[in-house]
VOPA-181769 format. One record per residue: x, y, z negated of N, C-alpha, C in turn; residue in three letters. Coordinates in steps of 0.05 Angstrom, whole numbers, padded with zeros to 5 digits, always signed. Layout:
XYZXYZXYZALA
...
//
This chain:
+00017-00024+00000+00000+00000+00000+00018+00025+00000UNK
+00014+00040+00015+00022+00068+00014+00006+00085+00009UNK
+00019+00112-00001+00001+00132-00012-00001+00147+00010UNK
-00025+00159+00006-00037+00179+00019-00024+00217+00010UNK
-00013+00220+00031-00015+00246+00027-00041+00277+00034UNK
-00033+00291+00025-00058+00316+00017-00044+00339+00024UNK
-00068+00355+00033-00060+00385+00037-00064+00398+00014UNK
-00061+00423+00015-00061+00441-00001-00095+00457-00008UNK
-00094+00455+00016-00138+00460+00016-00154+00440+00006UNK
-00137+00405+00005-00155+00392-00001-00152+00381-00035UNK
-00121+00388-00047-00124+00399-00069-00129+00417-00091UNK
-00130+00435-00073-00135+00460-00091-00168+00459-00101UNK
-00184+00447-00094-00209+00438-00099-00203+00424-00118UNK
-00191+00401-00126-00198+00393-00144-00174+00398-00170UNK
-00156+00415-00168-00146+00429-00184-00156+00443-00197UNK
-00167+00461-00188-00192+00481-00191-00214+00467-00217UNK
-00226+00455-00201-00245+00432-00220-00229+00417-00239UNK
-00222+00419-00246-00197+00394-00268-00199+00370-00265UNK
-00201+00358-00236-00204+00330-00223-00179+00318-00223UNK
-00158+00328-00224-00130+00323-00215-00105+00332-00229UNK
-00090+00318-00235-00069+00321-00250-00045+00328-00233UNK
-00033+00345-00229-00012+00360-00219+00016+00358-00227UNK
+00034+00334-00223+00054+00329-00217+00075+00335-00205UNK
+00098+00352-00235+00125+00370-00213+00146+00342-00212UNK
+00153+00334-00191+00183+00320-00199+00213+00336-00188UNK
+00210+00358-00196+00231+00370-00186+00243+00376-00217UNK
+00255+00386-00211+00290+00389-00241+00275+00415-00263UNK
+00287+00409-00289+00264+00429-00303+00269+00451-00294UNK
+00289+00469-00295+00304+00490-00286+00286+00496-00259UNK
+00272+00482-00240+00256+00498-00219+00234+00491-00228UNK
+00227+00469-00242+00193+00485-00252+00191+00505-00274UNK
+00209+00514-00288+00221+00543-00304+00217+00558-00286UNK
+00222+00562-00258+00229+00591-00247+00201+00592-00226UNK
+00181+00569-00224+00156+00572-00203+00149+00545-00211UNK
+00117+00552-00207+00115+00521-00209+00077+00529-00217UNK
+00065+00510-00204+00027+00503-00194+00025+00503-00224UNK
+00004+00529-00230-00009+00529-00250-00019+00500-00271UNK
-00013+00499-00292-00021+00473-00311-00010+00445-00300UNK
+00010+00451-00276+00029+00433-00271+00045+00407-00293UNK
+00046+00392-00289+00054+00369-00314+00089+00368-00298UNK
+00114+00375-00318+00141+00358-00306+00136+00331-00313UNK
+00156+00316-00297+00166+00292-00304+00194+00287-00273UNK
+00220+00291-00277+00232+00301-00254+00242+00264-00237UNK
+00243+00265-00219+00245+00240-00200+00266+00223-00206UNK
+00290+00231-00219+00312+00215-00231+00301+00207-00268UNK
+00285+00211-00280+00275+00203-00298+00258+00186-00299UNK
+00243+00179-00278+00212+00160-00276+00222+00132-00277UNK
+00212+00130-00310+00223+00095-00313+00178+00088-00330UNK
+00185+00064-00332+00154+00062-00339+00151+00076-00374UNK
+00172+00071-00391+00165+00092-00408+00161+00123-00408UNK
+00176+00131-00387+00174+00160-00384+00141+00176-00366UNK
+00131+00146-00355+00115+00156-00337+00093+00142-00362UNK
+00091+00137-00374+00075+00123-00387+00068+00148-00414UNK
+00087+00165-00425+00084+00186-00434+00068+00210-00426UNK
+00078+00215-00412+00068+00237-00395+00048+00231-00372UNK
+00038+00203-00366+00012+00202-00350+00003+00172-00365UNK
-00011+00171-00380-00019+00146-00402-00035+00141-00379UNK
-00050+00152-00367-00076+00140-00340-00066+00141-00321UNK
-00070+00105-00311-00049+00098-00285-00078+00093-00272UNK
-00101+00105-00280-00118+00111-00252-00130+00136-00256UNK
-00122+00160-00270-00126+00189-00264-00118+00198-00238UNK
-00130+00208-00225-00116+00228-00194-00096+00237-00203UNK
-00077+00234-00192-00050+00243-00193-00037+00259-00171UNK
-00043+00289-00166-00025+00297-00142+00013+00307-00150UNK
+00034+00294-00131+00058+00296-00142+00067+00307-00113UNK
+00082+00329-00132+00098+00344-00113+00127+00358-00124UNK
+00142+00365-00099+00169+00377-00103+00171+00409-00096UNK
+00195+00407-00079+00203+00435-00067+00203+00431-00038UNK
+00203+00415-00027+00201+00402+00006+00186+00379+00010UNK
+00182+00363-00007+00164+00335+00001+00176+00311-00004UNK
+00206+00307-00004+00227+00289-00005+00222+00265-00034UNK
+00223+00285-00052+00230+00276-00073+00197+00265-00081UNK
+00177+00284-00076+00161+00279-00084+00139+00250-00071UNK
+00156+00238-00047+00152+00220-00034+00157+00199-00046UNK
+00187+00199-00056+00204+00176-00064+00195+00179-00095UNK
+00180+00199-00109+00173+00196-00142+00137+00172-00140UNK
+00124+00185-00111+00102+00166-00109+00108+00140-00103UNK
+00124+00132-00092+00136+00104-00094+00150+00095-00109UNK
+00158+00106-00136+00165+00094-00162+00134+00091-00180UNK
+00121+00119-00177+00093+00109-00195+00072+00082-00176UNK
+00075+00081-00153+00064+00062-00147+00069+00047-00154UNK
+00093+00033-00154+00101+00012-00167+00102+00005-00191UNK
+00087+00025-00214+00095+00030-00240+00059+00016-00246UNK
+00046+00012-00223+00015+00010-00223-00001+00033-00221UNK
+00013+00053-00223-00005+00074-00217-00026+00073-00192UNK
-00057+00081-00181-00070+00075-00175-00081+00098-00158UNK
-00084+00116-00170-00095+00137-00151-00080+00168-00151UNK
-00048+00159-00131-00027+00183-00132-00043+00192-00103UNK
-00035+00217-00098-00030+00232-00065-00010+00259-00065UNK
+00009+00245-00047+00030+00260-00044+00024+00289-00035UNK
+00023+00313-00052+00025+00344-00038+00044+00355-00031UNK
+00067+00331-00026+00096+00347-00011+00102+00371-00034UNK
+00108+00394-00015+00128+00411-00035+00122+00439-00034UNK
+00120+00447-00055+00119+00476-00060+00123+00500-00035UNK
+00142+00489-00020+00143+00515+00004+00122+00518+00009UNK
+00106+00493+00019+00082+00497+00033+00055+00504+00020UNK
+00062+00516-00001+00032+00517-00023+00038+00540-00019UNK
+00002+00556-00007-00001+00578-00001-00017+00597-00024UNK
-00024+00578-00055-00037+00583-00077-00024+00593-00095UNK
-00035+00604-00117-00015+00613-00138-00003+00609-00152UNK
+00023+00607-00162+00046+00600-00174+00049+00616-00199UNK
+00056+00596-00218+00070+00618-00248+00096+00610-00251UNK
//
C-alpha cells in the first residue's frame, strides 16, 4: 500500500475543521522559524515506533505529514506506514503551502 498524497486546498479543509493532524518531519530549528499552524514535530531521523507512538498514540487518526520540499516527508510516510499507521497523506512541503504560517 502506498500513501496517498494531498493538496493544500484539500487539506486545509480539514485542518480548519480539526479533522487532521498535521505532521512537521523537518528538524526542530525549521519548525522554530515557520511552520502550519497547531502543527505536531516529530523530525524523520527520529521516527522509531516509540517515538511515533508518543506523539501520534492514533495509528488511525488522519495524519497529514509534511516537510520543506516533499522528500523527507515521503520517506517519514513510509516509516509510519510501516509503523501501522493507517490513515497518513503525504502534503509534501511547506514551499508549496499557500496558507498561513507561524
Amino acid at each position: 500500500m502506498s500513501v496517498k498524497t494531498i493538496t493544500p486546498a484539500e487539506a486545509i479543509r480539514a485542518i480548519d475543521a480539526g479533522t487532521a493532524i498535521v505532521l512537521d518531519v523537518r528538524q526542530p530549528e525549521e519548525h522554530e522559524l515557520q511552520r502550519i499552524p497547531g502543527s505536531l514535530l516529530l523530525p524523520l531521523d527520529t521516527i522509531t515506533a516509540e517515538s511515533a507512538a508518543r506523539v501520534l498514540p492514533d495509528k488511525h487518526a488522519l495524519i497529514y505529514v509534511h516537510c520543506r520540499s516533499g522528500v523527507r516527508s515521503a520517506a517519514a510516510a513510509q516509516k509510519l506506514e510501516a509503523l501501522c499507521y493507517t490513515n497518513l497523506r503525504d502534503l509534501g512541503g511547506l514551499m508549496g503551502w499557500p496558507y498561513e504560517l507561524e
